[in-house]
N, C-alpha and C positions, 0 to 999 in steps of 0.2 A: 504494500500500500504506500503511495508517495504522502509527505508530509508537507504540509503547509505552515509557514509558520508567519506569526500575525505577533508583532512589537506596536502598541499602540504607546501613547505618550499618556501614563497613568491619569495625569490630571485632566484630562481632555476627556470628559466622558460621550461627549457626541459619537466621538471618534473611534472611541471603545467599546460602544454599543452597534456601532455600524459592525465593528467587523465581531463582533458575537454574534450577532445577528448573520450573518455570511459565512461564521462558521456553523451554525446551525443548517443549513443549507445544503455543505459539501459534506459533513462529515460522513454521510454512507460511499466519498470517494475520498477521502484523504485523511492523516494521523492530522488532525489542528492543535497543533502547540503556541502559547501566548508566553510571551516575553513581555514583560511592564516595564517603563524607565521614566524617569522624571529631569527631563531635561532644567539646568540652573544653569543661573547664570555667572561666570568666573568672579571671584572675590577681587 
């Protein structure tokens, strides 16, 4: 089975529901693994 993998930007919940939403969809064709990160900004 191919895997897909979906890194959304944790604090962005629009963005993070779209692609649940998308994995819901493929999963009877692909492994959907999520990766979370919170992009900041340099000190």
């Amino acid at each position: 089975m191919k895997t897909i993998i979906f890194a959304p930007e944790t604090i962005n919940i629009a963005e993070t529901t779209r692609m649940i939403e998308i994995a819901k969809q493929v999963r009877d064709e692909f492994r959907c693994v999520f990766f979370g990160y919170v992009m900041s900004s340099p000190i």
